[in-house]
Steps between C-alpha positions, in 0.01 A plus 500: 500500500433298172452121439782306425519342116383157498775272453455173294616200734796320368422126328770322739687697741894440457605227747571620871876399454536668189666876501302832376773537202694270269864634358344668149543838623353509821499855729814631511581438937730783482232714379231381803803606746465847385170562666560659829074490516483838613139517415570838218297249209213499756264761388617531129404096471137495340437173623598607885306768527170363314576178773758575782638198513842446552573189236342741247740768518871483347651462805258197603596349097839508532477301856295225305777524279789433723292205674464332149906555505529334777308164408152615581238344240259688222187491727188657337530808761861577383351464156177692565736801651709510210231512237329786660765724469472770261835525373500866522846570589377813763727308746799564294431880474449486863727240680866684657677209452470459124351123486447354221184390523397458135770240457393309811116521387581394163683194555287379783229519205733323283527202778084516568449472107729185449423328835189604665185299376203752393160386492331419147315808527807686580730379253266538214442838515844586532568298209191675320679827616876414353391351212289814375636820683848482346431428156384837302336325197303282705370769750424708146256161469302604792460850362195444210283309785588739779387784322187366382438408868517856632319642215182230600567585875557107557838624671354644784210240508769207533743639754145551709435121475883398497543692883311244705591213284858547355647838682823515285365477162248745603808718551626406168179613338473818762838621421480480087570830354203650298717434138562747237614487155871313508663635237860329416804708596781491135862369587672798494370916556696757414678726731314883431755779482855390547580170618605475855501179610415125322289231749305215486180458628314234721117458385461235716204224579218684680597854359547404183136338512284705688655819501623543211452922520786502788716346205428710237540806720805363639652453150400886393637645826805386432531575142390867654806493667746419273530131504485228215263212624591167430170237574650158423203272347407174678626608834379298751464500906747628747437246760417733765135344613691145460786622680285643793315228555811247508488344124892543503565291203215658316621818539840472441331378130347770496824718575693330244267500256485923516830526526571332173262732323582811673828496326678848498734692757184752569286601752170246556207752572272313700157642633379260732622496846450144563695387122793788607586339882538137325708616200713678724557197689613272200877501606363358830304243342679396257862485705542133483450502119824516344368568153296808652641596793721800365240570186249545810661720716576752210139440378355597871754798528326645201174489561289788630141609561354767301516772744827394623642550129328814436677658808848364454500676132308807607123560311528762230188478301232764638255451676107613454313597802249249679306695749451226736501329836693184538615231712822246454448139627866358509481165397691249755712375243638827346480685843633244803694257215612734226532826758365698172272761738635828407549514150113446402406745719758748376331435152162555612606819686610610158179524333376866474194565731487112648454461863695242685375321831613267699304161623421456844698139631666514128777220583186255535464286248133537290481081493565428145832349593583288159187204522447552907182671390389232335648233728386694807171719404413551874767687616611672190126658480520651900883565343367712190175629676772666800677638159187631324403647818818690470474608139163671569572669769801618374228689265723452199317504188772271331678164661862452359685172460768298373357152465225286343401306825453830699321631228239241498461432898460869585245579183301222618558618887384814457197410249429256805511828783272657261739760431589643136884623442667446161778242450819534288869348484788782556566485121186566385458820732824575318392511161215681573676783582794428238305380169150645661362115478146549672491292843275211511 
């Protein structure tokens, strides 16, 4: 079993009289009631099986939970417990009794964020985090240096020095993507052959940034198949990393920000899993708003992921063959959240000539988890080196995903094993075999 993450000790613990939660949307009791802790989240739990403890399962979480209900205070342990949780969401896929776990994680987070008093240390690099990750035109900042880092090697050099002295920027600097040309993506693209179908499109912050390919190809696969692409300029965040880590008022900003420039009775493509699971939980978020409430419950009904979409209206444009072996990693957030496990599969199955296999433990999640790779490098890395184990011995010659943050933490898992497998986001296997866009 791995090492625990190393939690930051709290500035002032909250006084010994003083309840867990406040009455700003605290968990939901009814929802704590539901767990009959049957022990089904046991093995799918990452952090329970790299640790066995109880308190660091679901089940164990949603106990702390209840005591905090019942007037117990934020100690550092309840705190520590909470944090290390993965946010995965294999517990909803596997729990009988249909708890709602993600709600109850989520506002606990909410409570910890407002009330619980990080460390300096703590606090500033998760203020470093929100105030750069979300923001597209000031991650493009860190683009011109990054790049000139990896081309001089000083990448590698500093994560090196960074892992004894400052483990989670080391991860920052371990799990950069080597950058490409980013080449801007026009506001509209035609539909090829007749129109089928108008959307709008989600770049979003990390995508849009460092992976700007998965865009582009996202943008021709669905013109391949019919539909007119709408790409609002000056979109901005979704919310989803603030959301998951328990910025509530930040992300409803977010939320309301995107839905007032996502204007349009269409279908939002999205093709991240993380961005996907928050925007479809804007109606939830955004209940007690009476200005948004209704605008964004209609907004979540319409949005879909990319693979989801291209199934509900059927794929028509044909394919070319790709004589190769792959793999799918379902990303937590678009498999346990979104339930969107078939439909990139049944894409991928319909490529002349490709060869599909299946991961070994594939409802683990690879450790990416939004920022707990950052916030947690030690067990995200024994997380993604159990996944890259997989991926090679699954002997696939191509790894296929549906989100940045697995993207990065399994490339740099794998380069880490010592193993070689190439990398690519569902849409981009896609227009290989639709547009014949070389993989890379």
């Amino acid at each position: 079993m791995g090492h625990k993450p190393i939690h930051f000790a709290a500035t002032g613990a909250t006084g010994p009289a003083e309840p867990a939660f406040d009455h700003n949307n605290p968990p939901d009791a009814a929802l704590v009631d539901d767990c009959v802790h049957c022990g089904f989240c046991l093995p799918t739990c990452p952090t329970y099986r790299l640790w066995g403890e109880e308190m660091d399962s679901p089940r164990g979480r949603i106990h702390l939970i209840k005591t905090g209900l019942e007037g117990a205070p934020l100690t550092d342990a309840m705190v520590g417990h909470i944090d290390a949780c993965l946010g995965c969401m294999a517990c909803l896929t596997a729990c009988p009794s249909g708890v709602h776990y993600d709600e109850l994680l989520e506002a606990t987070r909410g409570q910890i964020e407002r009330r619980y008093p990080r460390s300096r240390a703590d606090r500033a690099l998760r203020e470093a985090i929100f105030a750069l990750f979300p923001y597209p035109r000031r991650l493009l900042l860190t683009r011109g240096p990054l790049h000139l880092a990896q081309r001089m090697g000083l990448d590698r050099a500093a994560s090196t020095v960074l892992n004894r002295l400052a483990p989670q920027l080391a991860a920052l600097t371990r799990l950069a993507p080597r950058l490409g040309d980013a080449g801007a993506l026009p506001t509209r693209v035609a539909a090829l052959g007749t129109p089928r179908a108008e959307v709008i499109m989600l770049t979003g912050c990390v995508q849009s940034v460092f992976f700007p390919g998965v865009n582009a190809a996202t943008a021709r696969v669905l013109a391949a198949e019919g539909c007119e692409v709408r790409i609002p300029a000056g979109q901005g965040c979704c919310g989803a990393l603030s959301g998951h880590a328990g910025r509530r008022e930040e992300a409803r900003r977010f939320a309301r920000d995107l839905i007032d420039t996502f204007a349009g009775d269409v279908p939002t493509i999205v093709n991240a899993a993380g961005c996907g699971s928050a925007m479809k939980e804007y109606g939830r978020l955004l209940a007690d708003d009476p200005a948004y409430a209704a605008r964004a419950q209609a907004f979540s009904a319409r949005v879909r992921d990319l693979a989801e979409f291209l199934t509900e209206i059927g794929p028509v444009a044909p394919r070319r063959r790709l004589p190769l072996v792959a793999a799918y990693h379902d990303a937590c957030h678009l498999g346990h959240a979104q339930r969107v496990r078939s439909q990139p599969r049944e894409l991928l199955r319909g490529i002349p000539e490709l060869e599909l296999r299946e991961l070994a433990d594939a409802e683990i999640c690879c450790g990416s988890a939004g920022i707990y790779n950052v916030l947690n490098p030690e067990p995200a890395a024994e997380l993604g080196a159990a996944k890259a184990a997989a991926v090679l011995a699954s002997g696939a010659e191509l790894l296929v995903t549906a989100n940045p943050g697995c993207l990065l933490q399994i490339a740099a898992a794998v380069e880490q094993a010592g193993g070689q497998v190439q990398l690519a986001h569902t849409a981009q296997v896609l227009d290989a075999a639709i547009n014949g866009t070389p993989l890379r």
